[in-house]
Biopython code that builds the backbone (N, CA, C, O; Angstrom):
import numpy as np
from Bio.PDB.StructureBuilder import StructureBuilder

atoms = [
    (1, "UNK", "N", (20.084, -8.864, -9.499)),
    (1, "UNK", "CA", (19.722, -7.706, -8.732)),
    (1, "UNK", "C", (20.921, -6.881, -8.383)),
    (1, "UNK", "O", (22.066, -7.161, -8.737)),
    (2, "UNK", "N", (20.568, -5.817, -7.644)),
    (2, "UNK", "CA", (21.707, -4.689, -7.906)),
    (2, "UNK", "C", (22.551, -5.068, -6.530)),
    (2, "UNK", "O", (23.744, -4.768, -6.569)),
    (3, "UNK", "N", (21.998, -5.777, -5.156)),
    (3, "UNK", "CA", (22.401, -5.955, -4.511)),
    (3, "UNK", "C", (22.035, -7.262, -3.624)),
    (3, "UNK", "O", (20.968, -7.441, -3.038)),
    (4, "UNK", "N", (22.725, -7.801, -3.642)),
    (4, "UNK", "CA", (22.207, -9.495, -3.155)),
    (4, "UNK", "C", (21.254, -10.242, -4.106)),
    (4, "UNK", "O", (21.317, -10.137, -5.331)),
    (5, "UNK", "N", (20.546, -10.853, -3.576)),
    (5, "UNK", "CA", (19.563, -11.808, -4.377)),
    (5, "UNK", "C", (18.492, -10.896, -4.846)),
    (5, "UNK", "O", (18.075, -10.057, -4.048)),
    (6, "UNK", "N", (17.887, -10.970, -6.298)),
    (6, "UNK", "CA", (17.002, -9.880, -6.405)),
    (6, "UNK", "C", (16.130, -10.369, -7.945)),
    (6, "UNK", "O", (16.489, -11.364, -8.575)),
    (7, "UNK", "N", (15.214, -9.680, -8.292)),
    (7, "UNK", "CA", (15.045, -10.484, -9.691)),
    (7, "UNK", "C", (15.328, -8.933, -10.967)),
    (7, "UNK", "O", (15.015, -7.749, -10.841)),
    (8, "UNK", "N", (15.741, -9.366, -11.633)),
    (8, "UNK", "CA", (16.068, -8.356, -12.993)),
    (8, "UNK", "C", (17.260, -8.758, -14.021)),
    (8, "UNK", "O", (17.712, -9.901, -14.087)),
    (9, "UNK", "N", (17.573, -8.004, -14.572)),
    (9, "UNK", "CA", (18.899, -8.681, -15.093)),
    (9, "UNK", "C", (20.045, -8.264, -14.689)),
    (9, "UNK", "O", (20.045, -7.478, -13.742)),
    (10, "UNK", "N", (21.121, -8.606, -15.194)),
    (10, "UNK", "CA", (22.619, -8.045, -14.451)),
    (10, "UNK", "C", (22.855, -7.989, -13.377)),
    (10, "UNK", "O", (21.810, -7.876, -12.736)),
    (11, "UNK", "N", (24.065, -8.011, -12.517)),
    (11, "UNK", "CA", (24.599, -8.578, -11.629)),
    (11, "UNK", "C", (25.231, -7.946, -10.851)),
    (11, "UNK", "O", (25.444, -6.817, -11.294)),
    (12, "UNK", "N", (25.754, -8.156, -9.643)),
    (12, "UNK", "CA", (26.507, -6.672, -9.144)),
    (12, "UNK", "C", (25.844, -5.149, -9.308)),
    (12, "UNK", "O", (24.659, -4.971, -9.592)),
    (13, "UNK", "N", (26.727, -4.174, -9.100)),
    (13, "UNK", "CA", (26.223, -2.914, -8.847)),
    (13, "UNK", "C", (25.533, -2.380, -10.286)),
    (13, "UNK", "O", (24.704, -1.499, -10.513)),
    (14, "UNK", "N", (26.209, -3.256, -11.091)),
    (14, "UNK", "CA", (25.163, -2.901, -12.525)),
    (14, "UNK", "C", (24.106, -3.196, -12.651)),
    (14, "UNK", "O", (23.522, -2.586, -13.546)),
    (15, "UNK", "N", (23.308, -4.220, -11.890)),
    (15, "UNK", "CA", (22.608, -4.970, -12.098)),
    (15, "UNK", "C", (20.753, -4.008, -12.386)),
    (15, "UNK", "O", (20.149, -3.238, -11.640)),
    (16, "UNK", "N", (20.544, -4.326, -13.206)),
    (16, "UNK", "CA", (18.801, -3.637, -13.155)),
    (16, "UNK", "C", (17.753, -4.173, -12.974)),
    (16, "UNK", "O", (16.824, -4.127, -13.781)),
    (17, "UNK", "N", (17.721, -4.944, -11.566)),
    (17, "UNK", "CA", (16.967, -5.601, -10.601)),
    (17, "UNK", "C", (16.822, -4.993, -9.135)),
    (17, "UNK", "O", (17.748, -4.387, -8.595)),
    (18, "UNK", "N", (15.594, -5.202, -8.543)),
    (18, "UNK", "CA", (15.507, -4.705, -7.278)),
    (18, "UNK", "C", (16.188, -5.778, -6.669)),
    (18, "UNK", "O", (15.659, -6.857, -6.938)),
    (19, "UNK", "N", (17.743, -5.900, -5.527)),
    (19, "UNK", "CA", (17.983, -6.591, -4.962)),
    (19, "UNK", "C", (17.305, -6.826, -3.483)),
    (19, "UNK", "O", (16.216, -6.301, -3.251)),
    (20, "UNK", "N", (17.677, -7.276, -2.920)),
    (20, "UNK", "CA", (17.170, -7.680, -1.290)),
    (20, "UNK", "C", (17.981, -6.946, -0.435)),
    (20, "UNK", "O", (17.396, -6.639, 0.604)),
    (21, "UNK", "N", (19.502, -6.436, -0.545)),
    (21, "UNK", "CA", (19.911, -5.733, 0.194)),
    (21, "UNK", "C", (20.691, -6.651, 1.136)),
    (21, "UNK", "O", (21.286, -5.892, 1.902)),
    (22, "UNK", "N", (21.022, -8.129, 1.501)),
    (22, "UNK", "CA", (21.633, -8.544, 2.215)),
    (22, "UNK", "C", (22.987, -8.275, 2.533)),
    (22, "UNK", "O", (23.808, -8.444, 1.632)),
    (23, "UNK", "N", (23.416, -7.850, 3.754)),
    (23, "UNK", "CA", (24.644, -6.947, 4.165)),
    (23, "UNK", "C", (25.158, -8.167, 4.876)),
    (23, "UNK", "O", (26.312, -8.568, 4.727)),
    (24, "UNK", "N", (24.221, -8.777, 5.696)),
    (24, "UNK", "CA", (24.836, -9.583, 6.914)),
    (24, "UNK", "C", (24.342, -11.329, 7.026)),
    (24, "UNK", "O", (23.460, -11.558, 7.853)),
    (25, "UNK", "N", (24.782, -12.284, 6.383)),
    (25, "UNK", "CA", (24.001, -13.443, 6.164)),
    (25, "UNK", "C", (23.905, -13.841, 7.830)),
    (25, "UNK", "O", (24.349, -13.495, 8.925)),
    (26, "UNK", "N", (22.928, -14.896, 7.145)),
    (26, "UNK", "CA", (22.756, -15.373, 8.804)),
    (26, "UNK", "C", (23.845, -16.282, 9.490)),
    (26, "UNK", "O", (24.967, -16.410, 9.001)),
    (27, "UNK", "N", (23.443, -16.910, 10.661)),
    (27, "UNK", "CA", (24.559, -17.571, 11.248)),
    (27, "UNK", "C", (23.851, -18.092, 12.547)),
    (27, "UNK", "O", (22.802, -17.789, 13.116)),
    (28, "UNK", "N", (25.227, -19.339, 12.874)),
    (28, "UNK", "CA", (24.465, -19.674, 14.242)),
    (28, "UNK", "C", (24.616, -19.034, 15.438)),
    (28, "UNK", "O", (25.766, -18.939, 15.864)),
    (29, "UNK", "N", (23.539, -18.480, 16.208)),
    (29, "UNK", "CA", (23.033, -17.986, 17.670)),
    (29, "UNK", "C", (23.963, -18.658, 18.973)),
    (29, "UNK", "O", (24.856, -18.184, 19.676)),
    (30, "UNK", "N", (23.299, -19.979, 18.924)),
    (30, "UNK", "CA", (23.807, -20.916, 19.933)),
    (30, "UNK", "C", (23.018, -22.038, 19.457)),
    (30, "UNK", "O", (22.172, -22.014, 18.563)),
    (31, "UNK", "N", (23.410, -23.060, 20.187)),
    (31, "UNK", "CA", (23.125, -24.601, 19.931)),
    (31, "UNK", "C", (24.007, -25.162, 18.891)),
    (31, "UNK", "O", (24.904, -24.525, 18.338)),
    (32, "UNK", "N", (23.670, -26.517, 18.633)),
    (32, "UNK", "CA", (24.649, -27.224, 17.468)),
    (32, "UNK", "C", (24.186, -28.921, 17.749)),
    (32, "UNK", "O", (23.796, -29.519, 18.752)),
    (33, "UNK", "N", (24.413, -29.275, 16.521)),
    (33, "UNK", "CA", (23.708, -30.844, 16.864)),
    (33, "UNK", "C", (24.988, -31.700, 17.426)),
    (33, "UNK", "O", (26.105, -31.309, 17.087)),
    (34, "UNK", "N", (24.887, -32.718, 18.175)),
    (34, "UNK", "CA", (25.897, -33.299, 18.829)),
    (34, "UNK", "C", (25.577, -34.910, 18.075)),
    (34, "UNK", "O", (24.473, -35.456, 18.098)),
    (35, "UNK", "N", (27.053, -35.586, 17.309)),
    (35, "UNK", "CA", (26.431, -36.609, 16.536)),
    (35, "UNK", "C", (26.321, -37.814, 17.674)),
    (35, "UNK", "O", (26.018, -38.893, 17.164)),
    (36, "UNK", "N", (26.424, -37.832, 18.476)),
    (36, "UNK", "CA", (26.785, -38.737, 19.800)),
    (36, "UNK", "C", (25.938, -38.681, 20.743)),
    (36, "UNK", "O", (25.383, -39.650, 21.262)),
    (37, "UNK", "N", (25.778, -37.430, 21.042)),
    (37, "UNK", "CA", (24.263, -37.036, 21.987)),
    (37, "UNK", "C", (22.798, -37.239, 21.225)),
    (37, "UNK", "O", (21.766, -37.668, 21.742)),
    (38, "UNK", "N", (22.969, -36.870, 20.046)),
    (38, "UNK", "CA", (21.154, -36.105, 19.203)),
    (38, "UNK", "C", (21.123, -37.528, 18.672)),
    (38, "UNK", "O", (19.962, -37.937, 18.666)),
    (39, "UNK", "N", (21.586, -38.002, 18.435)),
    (39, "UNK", "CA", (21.034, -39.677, 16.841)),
    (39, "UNK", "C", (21.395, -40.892, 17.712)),
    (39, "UNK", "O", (22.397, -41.122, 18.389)),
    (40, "UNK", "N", (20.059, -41.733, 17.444)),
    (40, "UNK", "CA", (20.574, -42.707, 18.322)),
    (40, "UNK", "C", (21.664, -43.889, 17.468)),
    (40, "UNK", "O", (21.966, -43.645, 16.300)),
    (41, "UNK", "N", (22.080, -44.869, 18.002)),
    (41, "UNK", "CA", (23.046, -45.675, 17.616)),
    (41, "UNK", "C", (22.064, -46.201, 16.379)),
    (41, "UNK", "O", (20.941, -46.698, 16.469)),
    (42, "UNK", "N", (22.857, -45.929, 15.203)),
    (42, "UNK", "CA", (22.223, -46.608, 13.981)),
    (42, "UNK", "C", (22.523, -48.499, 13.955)),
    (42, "UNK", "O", (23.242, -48.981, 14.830)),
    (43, "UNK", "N", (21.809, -49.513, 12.744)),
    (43, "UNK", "CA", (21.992, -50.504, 13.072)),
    (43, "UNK", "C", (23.635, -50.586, 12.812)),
    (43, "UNK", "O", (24.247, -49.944, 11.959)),
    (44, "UNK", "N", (24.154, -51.469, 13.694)),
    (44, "UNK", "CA", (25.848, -51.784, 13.005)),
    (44, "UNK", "C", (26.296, -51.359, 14.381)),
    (44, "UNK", "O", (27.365, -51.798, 14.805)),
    (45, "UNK", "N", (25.546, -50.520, 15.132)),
    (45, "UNK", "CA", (26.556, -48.898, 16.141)),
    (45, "UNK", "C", (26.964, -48.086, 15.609)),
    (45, "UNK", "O", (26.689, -48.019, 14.411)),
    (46, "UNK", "N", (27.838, -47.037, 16.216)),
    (46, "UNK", "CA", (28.181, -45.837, 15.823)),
    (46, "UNK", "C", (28.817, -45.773, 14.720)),
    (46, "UNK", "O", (28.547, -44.944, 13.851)),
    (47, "UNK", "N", (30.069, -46.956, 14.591)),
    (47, "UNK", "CA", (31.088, -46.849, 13.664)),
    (47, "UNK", "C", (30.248, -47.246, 12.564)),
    (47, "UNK", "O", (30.872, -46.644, 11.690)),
    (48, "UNK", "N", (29.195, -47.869, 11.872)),
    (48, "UNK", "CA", (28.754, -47.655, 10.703)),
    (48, "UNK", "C", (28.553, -46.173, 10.173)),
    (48, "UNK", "O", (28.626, -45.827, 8.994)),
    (49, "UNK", "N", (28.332, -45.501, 11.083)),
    (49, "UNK", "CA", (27.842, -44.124, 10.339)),
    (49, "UNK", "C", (29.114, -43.027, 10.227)),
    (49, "UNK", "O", (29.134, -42.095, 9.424)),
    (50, "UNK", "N", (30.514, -43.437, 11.521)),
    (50, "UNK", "CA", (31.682, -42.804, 10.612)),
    (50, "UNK", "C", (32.294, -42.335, 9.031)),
    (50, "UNK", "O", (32.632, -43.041, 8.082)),
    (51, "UNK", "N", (32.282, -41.272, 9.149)),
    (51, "UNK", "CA", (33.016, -40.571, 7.755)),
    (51, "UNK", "C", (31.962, -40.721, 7.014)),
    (51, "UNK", "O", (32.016, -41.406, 5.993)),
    (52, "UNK", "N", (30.532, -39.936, 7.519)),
    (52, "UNK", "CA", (29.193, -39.921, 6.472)),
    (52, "UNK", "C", (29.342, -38.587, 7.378)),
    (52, "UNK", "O", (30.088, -38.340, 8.325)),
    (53, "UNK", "N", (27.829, -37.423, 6.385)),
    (53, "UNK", "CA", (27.489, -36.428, 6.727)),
    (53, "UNK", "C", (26.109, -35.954, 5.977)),
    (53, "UNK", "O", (25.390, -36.490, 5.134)),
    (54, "UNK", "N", (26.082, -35.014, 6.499)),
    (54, "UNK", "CA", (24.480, -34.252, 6.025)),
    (54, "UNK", "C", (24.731, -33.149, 5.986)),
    (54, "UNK", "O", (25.458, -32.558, 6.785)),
    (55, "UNK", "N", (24.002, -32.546, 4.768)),
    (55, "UNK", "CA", (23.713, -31.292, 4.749)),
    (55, "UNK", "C", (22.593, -30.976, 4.633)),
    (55, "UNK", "O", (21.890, -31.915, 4.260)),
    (56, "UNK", "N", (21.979, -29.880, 4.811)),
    (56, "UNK", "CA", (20.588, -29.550, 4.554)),
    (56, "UNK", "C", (20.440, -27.925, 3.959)),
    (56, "UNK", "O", (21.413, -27.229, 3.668)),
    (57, "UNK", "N", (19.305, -27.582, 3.872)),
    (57, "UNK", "CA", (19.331, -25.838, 3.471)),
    (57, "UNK", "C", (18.112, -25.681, 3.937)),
    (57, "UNK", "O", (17.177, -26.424, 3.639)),
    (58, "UNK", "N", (18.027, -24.615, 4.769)),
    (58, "UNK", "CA", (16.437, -23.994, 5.130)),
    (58, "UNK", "C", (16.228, -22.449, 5.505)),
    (58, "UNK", "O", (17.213, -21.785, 5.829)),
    (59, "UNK", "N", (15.296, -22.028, 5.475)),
    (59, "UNK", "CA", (15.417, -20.514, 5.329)),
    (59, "UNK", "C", (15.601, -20.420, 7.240)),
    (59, "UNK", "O", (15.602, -21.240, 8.158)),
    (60, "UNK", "N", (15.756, -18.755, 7.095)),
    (60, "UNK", "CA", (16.232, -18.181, 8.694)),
    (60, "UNK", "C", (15.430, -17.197, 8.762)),
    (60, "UNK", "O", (15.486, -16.197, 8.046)),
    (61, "UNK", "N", (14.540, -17.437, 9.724)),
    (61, "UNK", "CA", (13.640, -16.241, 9.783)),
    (61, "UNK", "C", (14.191, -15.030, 9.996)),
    (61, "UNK", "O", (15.413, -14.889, 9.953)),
    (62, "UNK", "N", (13.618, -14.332, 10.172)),
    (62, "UNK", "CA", (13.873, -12.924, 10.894)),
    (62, "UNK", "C", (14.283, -12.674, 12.690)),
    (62, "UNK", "O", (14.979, -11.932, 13.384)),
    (63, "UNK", "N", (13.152, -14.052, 12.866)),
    (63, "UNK", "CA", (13.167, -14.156, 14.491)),
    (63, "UNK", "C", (14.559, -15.311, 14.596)),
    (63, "UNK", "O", (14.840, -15.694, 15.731)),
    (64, "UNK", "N", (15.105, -15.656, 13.833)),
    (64, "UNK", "CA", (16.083, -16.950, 13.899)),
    (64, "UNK", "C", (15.981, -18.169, 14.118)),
    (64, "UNK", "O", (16.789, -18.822, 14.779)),
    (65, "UNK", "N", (14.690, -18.721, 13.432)),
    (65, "UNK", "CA", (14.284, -19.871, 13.634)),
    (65, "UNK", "C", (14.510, -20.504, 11.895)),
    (65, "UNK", "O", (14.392, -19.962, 10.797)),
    (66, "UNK", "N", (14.859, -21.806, 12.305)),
    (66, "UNK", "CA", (14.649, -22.630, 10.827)),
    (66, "UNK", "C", (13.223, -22.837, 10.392)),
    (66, "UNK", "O", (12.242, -23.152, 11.067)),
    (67, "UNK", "N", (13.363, -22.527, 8.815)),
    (67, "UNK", "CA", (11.821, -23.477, 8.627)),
    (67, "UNK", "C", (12.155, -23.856, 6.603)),
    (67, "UNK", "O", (12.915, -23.439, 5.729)),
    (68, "UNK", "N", (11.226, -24.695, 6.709)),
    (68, "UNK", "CA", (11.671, -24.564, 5.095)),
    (68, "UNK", "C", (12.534, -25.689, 4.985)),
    (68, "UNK", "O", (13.087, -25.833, 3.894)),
    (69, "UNK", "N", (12.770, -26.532, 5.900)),
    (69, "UNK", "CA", (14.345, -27.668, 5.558)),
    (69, "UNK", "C", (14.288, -28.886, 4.628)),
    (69, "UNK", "O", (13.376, -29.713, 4.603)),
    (70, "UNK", "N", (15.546, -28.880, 3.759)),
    (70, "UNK", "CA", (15.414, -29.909, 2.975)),
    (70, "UNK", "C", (16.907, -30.532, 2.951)),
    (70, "UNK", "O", (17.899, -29.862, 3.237)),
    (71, "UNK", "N", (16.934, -31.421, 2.707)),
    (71, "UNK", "CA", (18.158, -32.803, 2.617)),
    (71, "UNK", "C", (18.720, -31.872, 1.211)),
    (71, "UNK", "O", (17.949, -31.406, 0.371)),
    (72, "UNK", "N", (19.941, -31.754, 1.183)),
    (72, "UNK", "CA", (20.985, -31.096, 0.072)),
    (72, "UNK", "C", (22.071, -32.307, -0.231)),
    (72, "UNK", "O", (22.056, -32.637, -1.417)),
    (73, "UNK", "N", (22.934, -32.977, 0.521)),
    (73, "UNK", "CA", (23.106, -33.797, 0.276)),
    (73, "UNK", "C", (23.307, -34.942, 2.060)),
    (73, "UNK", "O", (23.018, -34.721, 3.236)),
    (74, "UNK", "N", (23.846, -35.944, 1.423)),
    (74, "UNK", "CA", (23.761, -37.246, 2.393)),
    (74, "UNK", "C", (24.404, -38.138, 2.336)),
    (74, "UNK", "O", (24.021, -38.796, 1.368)),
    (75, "UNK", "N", (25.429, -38.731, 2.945)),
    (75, "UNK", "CA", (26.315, -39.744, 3.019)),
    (75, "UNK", "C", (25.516, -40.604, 4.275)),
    (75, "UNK", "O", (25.833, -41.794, 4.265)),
    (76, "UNK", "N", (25.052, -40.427, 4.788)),
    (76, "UNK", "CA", (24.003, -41.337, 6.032)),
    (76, "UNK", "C", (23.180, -42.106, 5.923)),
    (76, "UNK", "O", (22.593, -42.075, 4.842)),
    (77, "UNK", "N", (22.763, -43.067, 6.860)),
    (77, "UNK", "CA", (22.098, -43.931, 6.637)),
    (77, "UNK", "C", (20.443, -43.003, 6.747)),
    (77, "UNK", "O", (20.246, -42.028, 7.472)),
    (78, "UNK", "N", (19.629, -43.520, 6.000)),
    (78, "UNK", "CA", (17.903, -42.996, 5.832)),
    (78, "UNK", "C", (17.818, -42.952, 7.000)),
    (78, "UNK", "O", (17.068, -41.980, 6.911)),
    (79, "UNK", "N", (17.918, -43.167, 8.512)),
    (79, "UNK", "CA", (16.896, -42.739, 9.287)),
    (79, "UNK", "C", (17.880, -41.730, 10.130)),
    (79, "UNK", "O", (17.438, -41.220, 11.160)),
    (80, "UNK", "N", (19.356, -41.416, 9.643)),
    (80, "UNK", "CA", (19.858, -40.652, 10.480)),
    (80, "UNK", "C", (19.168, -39.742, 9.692)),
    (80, "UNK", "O", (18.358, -39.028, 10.284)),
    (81, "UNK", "N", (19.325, -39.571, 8.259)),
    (81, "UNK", "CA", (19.389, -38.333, 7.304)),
    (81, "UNK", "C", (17.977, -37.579, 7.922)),
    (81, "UNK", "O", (17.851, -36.426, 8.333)),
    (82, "UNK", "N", (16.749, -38.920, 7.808)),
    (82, "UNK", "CA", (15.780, -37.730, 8.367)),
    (82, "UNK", "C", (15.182, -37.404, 9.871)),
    (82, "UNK", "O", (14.046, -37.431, 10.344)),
    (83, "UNK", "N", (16.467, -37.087, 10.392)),
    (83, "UNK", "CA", (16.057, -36.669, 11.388)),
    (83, "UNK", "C", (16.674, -35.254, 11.844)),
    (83, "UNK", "O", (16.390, -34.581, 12.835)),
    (84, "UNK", "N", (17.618, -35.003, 10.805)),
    (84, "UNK", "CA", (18.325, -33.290, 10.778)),
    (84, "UNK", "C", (18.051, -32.442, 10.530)),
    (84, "UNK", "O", (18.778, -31.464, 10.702)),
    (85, "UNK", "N", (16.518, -32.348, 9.841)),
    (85, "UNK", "CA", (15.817, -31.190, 9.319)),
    (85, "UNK", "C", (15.060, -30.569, 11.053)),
    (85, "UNK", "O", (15.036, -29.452, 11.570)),
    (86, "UNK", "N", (14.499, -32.020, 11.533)),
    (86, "UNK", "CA", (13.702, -31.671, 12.866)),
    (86, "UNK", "C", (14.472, -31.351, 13.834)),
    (86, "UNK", "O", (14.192, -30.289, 14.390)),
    (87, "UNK", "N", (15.568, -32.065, 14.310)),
    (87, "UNK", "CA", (16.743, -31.409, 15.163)),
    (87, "UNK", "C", (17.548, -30.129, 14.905)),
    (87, "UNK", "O", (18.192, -29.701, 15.863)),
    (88, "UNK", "N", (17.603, -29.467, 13.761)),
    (88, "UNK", "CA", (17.810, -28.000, 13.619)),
    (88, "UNK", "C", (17.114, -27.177, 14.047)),
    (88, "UNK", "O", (17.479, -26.281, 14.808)),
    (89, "UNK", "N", (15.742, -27.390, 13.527)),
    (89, "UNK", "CA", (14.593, -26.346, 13.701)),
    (89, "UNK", "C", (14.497, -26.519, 15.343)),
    (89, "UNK", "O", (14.143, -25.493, 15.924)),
    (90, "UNK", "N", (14.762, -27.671, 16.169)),
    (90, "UNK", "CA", (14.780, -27.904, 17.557)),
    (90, "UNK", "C", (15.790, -27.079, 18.674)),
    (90, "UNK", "O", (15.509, -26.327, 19.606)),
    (91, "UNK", "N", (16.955, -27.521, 18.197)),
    (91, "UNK", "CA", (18.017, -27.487, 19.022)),
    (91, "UNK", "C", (19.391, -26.000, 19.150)),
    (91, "UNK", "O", (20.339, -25.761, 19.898)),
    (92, "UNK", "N", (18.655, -25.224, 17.764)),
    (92, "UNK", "CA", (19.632, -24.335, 16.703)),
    (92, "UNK", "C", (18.537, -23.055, 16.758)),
    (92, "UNK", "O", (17.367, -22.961, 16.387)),
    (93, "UNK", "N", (19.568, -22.021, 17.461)),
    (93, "UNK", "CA", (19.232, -20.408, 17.051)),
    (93, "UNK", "C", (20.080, -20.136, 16.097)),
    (93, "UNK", "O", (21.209, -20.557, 15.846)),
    (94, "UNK", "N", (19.170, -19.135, 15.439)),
    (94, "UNK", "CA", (20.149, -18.239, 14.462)),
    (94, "UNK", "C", (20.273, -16.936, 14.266)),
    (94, "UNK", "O", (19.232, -16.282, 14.208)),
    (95, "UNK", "N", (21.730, -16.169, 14.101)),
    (95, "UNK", "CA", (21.268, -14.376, 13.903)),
    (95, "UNK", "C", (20.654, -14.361, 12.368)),
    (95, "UNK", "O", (21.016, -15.096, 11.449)),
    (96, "UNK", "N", (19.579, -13.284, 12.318)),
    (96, "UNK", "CA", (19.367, -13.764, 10.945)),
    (96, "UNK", "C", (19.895, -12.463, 9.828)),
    (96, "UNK", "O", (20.138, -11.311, 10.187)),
    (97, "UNK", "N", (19.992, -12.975, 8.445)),
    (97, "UNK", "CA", (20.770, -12.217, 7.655)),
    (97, "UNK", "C", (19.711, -10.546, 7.724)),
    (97, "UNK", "O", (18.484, -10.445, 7.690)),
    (98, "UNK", "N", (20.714, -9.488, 7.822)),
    (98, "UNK", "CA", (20.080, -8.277, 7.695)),
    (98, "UNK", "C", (20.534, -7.596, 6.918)),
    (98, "UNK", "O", (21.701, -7.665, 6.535)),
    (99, "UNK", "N", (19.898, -6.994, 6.627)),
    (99, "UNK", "CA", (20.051, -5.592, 5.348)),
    (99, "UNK", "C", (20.760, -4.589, 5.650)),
    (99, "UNK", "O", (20.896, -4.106, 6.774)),
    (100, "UNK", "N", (21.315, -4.180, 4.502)),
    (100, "UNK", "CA", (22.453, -2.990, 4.957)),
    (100, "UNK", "C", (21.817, -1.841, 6.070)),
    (100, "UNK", "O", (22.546, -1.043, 6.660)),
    (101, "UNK", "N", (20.743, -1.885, 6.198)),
    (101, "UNK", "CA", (19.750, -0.530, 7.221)),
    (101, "UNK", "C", (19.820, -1.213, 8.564)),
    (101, "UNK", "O", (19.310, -0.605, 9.504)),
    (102, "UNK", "N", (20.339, -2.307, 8.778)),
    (102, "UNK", "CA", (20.041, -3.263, 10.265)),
    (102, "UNK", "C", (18.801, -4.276, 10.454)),
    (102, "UNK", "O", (18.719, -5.052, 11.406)),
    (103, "UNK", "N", (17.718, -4.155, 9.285)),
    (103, "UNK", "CA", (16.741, -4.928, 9.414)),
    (103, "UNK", "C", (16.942, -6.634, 8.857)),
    (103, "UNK", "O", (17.569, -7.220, 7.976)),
    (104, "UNK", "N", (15.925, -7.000, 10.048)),
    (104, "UNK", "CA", (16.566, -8.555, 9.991)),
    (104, "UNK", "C", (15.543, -9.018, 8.931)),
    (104, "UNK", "O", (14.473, -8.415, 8.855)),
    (105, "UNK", "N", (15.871, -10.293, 7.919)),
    (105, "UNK", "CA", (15.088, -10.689, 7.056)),
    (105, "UNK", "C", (15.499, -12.335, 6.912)),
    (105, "UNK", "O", (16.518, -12.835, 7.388)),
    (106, "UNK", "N", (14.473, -13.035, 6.153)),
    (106, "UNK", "CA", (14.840, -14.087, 5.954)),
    (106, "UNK", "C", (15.791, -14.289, 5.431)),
    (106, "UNK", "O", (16.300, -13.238, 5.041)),
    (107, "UNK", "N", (16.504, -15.391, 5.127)),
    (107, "UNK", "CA", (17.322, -15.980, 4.121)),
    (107, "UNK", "C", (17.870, -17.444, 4.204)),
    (107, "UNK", "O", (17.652, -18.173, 5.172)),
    (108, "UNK", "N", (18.660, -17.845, 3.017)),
    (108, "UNK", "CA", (18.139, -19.251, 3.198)),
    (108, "UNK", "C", (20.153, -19.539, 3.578)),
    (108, "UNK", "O", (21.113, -18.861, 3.210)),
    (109, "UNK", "N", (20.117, -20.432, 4.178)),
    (109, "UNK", "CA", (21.369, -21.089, 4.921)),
    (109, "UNK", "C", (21.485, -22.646, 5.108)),
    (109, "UNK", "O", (20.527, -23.323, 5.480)),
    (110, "UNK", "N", (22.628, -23.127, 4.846)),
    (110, "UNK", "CA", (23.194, -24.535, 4.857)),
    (110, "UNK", "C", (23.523, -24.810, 5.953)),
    (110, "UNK", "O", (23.868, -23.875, 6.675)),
    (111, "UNK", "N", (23.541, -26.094, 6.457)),
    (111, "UNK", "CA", (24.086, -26.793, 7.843)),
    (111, "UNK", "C", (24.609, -27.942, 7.521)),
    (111, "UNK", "O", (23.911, -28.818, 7.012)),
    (112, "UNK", "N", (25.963, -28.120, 7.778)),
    (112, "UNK", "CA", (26.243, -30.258, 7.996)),
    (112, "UNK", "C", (26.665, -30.138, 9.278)),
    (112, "UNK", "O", (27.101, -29.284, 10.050)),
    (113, "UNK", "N", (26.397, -31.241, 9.243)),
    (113, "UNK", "CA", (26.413, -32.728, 10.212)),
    (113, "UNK", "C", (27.583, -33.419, 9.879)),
    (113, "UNK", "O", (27.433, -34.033, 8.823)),
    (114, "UNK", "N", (29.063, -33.596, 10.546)),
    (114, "UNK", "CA", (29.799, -34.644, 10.578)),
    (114, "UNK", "C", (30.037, -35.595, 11.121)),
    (114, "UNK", "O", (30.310, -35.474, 12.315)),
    (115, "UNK", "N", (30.046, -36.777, 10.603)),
    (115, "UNK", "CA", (29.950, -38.161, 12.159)),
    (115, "UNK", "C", (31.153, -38.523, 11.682)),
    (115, "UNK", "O", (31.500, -39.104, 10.653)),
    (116, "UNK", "N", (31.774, -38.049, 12.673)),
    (116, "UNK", "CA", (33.542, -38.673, 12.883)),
    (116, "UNK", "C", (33.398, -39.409, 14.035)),
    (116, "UNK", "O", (32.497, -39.366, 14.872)),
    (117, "UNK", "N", (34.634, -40.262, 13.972)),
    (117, "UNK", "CA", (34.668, -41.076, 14.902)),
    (117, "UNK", "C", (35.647, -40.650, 16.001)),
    (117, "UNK", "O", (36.816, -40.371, 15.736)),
    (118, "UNK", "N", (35.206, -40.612, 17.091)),
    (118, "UNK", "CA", (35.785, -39.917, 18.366)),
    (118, "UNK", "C", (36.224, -40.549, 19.535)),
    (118, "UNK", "O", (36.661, -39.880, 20.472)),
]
sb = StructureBuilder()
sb.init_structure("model")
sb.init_model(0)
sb.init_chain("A")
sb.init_seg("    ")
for serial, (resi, resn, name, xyz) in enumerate(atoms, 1):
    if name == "N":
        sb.init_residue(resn, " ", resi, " ")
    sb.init_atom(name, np.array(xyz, "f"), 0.0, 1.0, " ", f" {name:<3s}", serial, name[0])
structure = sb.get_structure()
């Protein structure tokens, strides 16, 4: 597309696709997951789940809410991993990506999770 994500062929300003127009991706509002506060002690305790992480991808509304979430990748144990899709959409605002005119639109955005040891 001619501008952001779009369907046609070619790429950039050449491109002969209707793009989407994304000027401003999204981002976080306020909130953030806390690996110490949000997940409870996995089996082992905490230090089993040191130097693991999560990522996920889910779209951003317009209003700045997650929806859409899926596991991208995972160094965590299975019951931390699924519990980061529901604690985003919970705990996490977002500005959402807008178009070069100021209008807010979906789009899709990544999040990790690092469990360091503290």
């Amino acid at each position: 597309g001619n501008q952001g994500e779009g369907l046609g062929t070619g790429s950039g300003n050449s491109g002969g696709g209707q793009g989407n127009g994304v000027a401003v991706k999204p981002s976080v509002a306020s909130g953030r997951l806390d690996p110490r506060r949000d997940f409870p002690v996995p089996e082992g305790g905490r230090s089993a789940r040191f130097g693991t992480s999560v990522t996920v991808v889910f779209t951003v509304t317009p209003e700045g809410s997650a929806i859409n979430c899926s596991v991208a990748r995972s160094s965590a144990d299975t019951a931390t991993t699924a519990l980061v899709c529901g604690l985003v959409s919970e705990k996490i605002r977002f500005n959402p990506a807008r178009t070069v005119d100021g209008r807010a639109v979906s789009s899709r955005y990544g999040y990790r999770v690092d469990f360091r040891e503290r």
